[in-house]
N, C-alpha and C positions, 0 to 999 in steps of 0.2 A: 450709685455705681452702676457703670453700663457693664449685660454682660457680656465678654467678647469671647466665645470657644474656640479654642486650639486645638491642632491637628498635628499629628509627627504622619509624615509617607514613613510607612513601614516596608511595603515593598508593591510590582509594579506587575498588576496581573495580565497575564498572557497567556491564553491557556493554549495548550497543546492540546494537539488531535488533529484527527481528518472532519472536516467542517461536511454535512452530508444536509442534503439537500430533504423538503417533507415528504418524498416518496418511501414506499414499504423497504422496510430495513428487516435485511434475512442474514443472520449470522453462525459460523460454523467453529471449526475446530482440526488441524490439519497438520501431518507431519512436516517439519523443514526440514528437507535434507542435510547432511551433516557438512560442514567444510562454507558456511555461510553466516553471517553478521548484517542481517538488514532491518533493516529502520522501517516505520509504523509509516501504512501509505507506499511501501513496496506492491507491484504489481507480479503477482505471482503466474508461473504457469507450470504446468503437471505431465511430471515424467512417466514412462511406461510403469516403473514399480510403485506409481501412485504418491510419491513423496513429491512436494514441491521447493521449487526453487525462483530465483528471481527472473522473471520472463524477460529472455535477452535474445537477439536475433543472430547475433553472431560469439561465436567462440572466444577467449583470447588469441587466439593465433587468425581472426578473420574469417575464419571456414564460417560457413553455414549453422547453423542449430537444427538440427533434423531431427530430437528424439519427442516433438511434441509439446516439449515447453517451451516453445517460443510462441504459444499460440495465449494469450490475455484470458487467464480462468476465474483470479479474481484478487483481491484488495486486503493486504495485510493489517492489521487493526492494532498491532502491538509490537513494539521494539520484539527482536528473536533472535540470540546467540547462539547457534549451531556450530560453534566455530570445532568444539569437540567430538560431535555428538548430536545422531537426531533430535528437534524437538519440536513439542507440541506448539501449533501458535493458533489465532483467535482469526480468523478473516470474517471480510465480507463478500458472501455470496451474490448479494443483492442491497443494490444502492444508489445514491445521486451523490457525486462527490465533483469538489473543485478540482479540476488537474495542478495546480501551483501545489497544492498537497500531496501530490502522487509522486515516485520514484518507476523509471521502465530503467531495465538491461544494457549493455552494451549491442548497438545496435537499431535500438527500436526510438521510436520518438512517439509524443502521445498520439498523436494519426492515427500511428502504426495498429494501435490499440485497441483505440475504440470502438473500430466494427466490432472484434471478437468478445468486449465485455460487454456490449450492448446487446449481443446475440445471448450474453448469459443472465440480462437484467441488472446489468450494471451503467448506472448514463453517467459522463463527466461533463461536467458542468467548466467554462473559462468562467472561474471568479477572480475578482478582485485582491490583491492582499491589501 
């Protein structure tokens, strides 16, 4: 008797996350401000009272962004529900990350970006999906 092994697909792996490049990976710890729901690979920027939010160039009503976070500080690393309530989330300070993974504000386009996180040690890579 020949023997033949069978296999069942159980399920189809894909993993989640920001795909980061072999450069030094420096990781932190940061308030979200409260009144926010953003997703892992959010491009954060830092308000005067030091709490961050999603780095957007324009307002909802179009105005400008002038309080500082419209400036690329750095790479959110974890889904973050602020929607009540500040909270704490996980970024990257420093990194090589694909832009197809990243999330910017209303406003900004990755261009827009990239000088200011690369001024912070942060490079984006155009990969592939």
């Amino acid at each position: 008797m020949k023997y033949q092994p069978g296999y069942t697909k159980v399920a189809k792996f894909e993993p989640k996350g920001i795909r980061l490049g072999h450069e030094q990976i420096r990781r932190d710890s940061v308030v979200i401000e409260k009144g926010q729901k953003l997703v892992m690979g959010s491009i954060l920027g830092r308000k005067p009272n030091g709490k961050f939010v999603l780095c957007a160039a324009k307002n909802e009503d179009g105005t400008p962004v002038t309080d500082g976070s419209e400036k690329a500080y750095c790479i959110l690393q974890v889904d973050v529900d602020a929607t009540d309530s500040d909270r704490e989330g996980e970024i990257y300070r420093q990194c090589a990350a694909f832009w197809l993974d990243l999330t910017v504000g209303r406003g900004h386009t990755m261009a827009s970006v990239v000088e200011d996180l690369a001024a912070r040690g942060i490079f984006i890579n155009k990969g592939e999906k």
